[in-house]
C-alpha positions in Angstrom: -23.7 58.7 47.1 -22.1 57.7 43.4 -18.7 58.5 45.0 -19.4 55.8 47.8 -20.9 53.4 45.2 -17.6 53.9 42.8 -15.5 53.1 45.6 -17.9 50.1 46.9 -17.7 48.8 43.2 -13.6 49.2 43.2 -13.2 47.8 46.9 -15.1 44.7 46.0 -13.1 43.8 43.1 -9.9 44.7 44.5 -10.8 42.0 47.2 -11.8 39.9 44.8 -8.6 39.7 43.3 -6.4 39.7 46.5 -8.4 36.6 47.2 -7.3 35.3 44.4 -4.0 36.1 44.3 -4.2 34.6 47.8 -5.6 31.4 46.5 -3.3 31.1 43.4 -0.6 31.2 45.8 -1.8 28.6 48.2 -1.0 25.6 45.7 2.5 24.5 46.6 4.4 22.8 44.2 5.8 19.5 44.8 7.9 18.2 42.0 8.5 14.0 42.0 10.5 11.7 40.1 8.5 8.5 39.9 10.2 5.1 38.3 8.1 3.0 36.4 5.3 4.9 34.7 2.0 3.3 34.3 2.7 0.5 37.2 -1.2 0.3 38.9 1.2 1.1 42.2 3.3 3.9 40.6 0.6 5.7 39.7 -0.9 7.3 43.0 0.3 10.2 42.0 -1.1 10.4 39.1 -4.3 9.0 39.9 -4.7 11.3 43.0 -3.8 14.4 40.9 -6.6 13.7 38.2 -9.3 13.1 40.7 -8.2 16.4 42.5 -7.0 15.3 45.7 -3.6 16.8 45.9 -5.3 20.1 44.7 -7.2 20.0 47.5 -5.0 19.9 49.8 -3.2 22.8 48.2 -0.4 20.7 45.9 0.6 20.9 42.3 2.4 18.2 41.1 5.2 18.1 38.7 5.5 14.5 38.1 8.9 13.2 35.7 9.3 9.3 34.7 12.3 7.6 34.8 13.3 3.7 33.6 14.2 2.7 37.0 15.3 3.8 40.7 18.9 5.4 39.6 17.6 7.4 37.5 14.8 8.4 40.3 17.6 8.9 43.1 19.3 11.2 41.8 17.3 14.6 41.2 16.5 13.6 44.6 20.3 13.6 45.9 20.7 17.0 43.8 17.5 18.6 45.0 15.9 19.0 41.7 13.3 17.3 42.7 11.5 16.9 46.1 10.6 13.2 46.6 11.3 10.5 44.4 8.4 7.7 43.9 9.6 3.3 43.9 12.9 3.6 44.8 14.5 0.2 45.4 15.1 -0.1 49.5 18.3 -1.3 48.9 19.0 1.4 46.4 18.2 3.8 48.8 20.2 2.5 51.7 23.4 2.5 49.2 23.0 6.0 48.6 22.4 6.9 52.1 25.7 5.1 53.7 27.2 6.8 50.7 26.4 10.2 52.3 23.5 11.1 49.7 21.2 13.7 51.5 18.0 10.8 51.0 15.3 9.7 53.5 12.8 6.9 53.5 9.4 8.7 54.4 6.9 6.4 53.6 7.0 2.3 51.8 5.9 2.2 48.0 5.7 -1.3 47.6 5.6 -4.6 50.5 6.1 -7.2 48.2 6.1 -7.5 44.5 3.5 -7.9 41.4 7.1 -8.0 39.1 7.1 -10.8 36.7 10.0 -12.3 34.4 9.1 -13.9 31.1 10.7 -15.4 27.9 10.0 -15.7 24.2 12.3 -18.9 24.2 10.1 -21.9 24.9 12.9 -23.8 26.1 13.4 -21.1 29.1 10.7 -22.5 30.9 12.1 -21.9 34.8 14.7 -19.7 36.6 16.6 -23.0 35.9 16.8 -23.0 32.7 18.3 -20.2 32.1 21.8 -20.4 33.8 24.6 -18.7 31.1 22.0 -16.8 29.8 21.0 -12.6 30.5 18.3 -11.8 33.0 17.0 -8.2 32.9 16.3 -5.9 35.8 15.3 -2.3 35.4 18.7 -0.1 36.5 21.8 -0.5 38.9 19.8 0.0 42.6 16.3 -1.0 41.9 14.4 -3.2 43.8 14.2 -5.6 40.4 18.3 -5.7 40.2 17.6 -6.6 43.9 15.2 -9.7 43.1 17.2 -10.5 40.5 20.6 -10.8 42.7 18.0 -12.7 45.1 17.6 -15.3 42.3 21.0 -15.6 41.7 21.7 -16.7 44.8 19.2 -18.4 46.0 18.7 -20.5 42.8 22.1 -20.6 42.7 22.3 -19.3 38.8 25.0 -18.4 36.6 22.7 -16.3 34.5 24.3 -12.7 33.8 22.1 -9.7 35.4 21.4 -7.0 32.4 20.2 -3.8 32.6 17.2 -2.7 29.9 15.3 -0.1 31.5 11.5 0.5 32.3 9.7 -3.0 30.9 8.6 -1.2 27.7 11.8 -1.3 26.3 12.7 -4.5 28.3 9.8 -6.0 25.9 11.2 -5.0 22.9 14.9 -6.0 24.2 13.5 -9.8 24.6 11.1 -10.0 21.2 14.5 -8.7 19.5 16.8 -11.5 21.2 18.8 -8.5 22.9 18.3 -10.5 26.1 16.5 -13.8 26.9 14.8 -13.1 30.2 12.7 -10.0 30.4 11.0 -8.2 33.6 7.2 -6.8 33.8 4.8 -5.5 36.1 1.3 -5.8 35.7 -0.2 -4.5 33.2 2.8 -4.8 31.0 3.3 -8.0 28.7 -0.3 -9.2 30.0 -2.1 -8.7 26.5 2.0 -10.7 24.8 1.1 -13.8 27.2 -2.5 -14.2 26.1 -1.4 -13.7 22.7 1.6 -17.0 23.3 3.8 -14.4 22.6 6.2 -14.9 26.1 5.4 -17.1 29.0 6.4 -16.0 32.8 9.4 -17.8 34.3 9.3 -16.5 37.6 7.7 -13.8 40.0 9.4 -11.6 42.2 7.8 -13.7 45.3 9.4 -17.0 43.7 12.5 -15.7 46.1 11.8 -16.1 49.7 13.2 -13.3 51.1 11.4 -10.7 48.8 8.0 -12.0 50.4 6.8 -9.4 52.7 9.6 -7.0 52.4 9.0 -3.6 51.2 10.9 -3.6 48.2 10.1 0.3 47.2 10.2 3.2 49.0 9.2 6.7 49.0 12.4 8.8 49.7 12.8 12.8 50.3 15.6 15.5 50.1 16.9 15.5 53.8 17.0 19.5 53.4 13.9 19.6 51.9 11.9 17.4 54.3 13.3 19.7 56.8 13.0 23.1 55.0 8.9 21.7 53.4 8.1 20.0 56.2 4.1 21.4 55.9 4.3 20.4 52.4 5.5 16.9 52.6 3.2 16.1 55.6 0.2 17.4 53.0 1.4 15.5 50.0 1.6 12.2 52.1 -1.9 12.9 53.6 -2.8 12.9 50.0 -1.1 10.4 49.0 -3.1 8.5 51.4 -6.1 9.7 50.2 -5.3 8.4 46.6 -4.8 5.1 47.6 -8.2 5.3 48.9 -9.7 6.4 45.9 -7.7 3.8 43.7 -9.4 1.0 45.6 -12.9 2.2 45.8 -16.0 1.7 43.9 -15.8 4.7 42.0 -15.5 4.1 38.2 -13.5 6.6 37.0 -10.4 5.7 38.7 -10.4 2.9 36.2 -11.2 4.6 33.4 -8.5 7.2 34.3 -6.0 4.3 34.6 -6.9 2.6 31.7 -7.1 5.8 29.2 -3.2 6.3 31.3 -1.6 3.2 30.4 -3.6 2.5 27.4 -5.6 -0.8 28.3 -9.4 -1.9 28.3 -10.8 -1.1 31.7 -11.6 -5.3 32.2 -7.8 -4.8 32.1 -7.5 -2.4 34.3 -9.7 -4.1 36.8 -7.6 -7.2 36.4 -4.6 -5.5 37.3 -5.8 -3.8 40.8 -7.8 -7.4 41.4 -5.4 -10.5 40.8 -1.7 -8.2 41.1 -2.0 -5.0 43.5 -4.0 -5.7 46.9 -4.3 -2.6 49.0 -1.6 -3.5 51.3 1.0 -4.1 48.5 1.6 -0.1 48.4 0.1 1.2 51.8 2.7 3.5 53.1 3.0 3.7 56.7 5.1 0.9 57.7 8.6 -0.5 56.2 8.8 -3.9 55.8 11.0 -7.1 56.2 14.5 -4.7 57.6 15.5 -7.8 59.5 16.2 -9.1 56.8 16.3 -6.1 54.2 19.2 -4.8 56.0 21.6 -8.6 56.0 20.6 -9.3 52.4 21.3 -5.6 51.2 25.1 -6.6 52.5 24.7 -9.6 50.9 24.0 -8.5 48.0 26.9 -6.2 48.2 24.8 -3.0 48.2 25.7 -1.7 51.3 29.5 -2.8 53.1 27.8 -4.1 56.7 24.4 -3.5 58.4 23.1 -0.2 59.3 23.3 0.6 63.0 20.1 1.6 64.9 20.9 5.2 64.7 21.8 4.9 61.5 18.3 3.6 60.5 16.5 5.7 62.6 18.2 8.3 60.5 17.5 7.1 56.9 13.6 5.9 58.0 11.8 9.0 58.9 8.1 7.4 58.0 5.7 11.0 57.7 2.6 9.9 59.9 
């Protein structure tokens, strides 16, 4: 009888831990480069993750920043990452008639909260400042794309600069490194209460941006074919943060504030007045009626993409 107890005992916890080996394995890892930290709609990801939701549905999430959506293409191009996070549209359609292995699998942003700003009182409209530098965030991001939208639709001699994510884009204006700076909610609120900077423009001051989605969601080709279950899981997820984000629980704005270092009022204000739910739902693309003519335009890709061409590069995961 001892004997059949022992090896009861040693059964049981030999299951035990086979059950949790099993378990330990069941959390795939899904590694994202995401432009723009601390953006209320760049950070689903990070959001979701905190309040468990990608852990339950079996994902652990390596999540690196970048300064804009060059920097966020390319460890998707090379495969060191899976899916990059607010990649310009444009940006990714360059890279895609360029033969990089990307797809579109879900919108990031349909419209824009972005916001450009001077210290220069005397810069008081796009206007005014004609001969002088404009900052976007890096070479195929949806701001270089607004700002080559102002430029010709305002018809503006201003010269395009790049200065990276709006944290160092701040410091680049209060230093006189540039004169027209870019933000997104809640950066550079807290500067224009203080009188510090005033906002020149929004994003949506240039008609075509208005309804377009400006920021995508793009995958590896090989991996969405190769992590097909994965990437279908992560976007269910996804979907599941954006949920959370806009409901009545508190802690998603305490999570957000303590993230980007703001009062909660703060963080309300930002989800309230700038991000409306629809700004980063992800199952429709925007706007490619006129996307697709003002990305050849804008000289980011050399003529429009064919149907099978964007049937290929938009692969929406439903």
């Amino acid at each position: 009888m001892t004997h059949i107890r022992t090896f009861g005992f040693v059964f049981a916890c030999a299951s035990a831990l086979l059950l949790a080996g099993t378990a330990a394995r069941a959390d795939d890892t899904v590694k994202l480069s995401i432009g723009q930290r601390g953006n209320w709609d760049t950070s689903v990801a990070h959001l979701g993750d905190k309040a468990g939701i990608f852990k339950k549905h079996g994902l652990q999430l390596e999540m690196i920043y970048t300064g804009g959506s060059g920097e966020t293409l390319q460890p998707v191009i090379s495969g060191s990452v899976d899916l990059g996070l607010a990649v310009g549209t444009q940006g990714a359609m360059a890279a895609y008639v360029k033969g990089a292995p990307v797809r579109i699998i879900g919108a990031q942003a349909t419209g824009a909260a972005d916001y450009w700003y001077a210290k220069n009182p005397a810069i008081k409209t796009l206007k005014d400042a004609n001969d002088k530098t404009i900052a976007f965030s890096s070479n195929g991001s949806s701001t270089q794309s607004v700002v080559r939208a102002f430029l010709s639709e305002f018809k503006l001699t201003a010269k395009p600069q790049a200065t990276g994510n709006p944290t160092s884009t701040l410091t680049a204006v209060m230093t006189d490194q540039v004169d027209v700076g870019w933000a997104s909610p809640p950066f550079g609120l807290k500067e224009i209460e203080e009188g510090k900077i005033h906002i020149v423009a929004k994003a949506t001051d240039a008609a075509l941006v208005r309804g377009q989605t400006i920021r995508v969601i793009v995958a590896n080709a090989e991996t969405l074919v190769k992590r097909k279950d994965v990437i279908d899981r992560f976007m269910k997820a996804y979907r599941e943060s954006i949920d959370y984000m806009y409901s009545d629980n508190p802690q998603v704005l305490k999570d957000y504030a303590e993230f980007v270092r703001v009062s909660e009022p703060m963080a309300k204000r930002v989800r309230e007045e700038f991000f409306p739910k629809s700004l980063i739902n992800p199952d429709a693309i925007h706007g490619l009626d006129t996307l697709i003519p003002e990305a050849v335009n804008l000289k980011f890709i050399p003529a429009p993409l064919t149907k099978e061409q964007t049937a290929e590069l938009i692969q929406i995961v439903k």
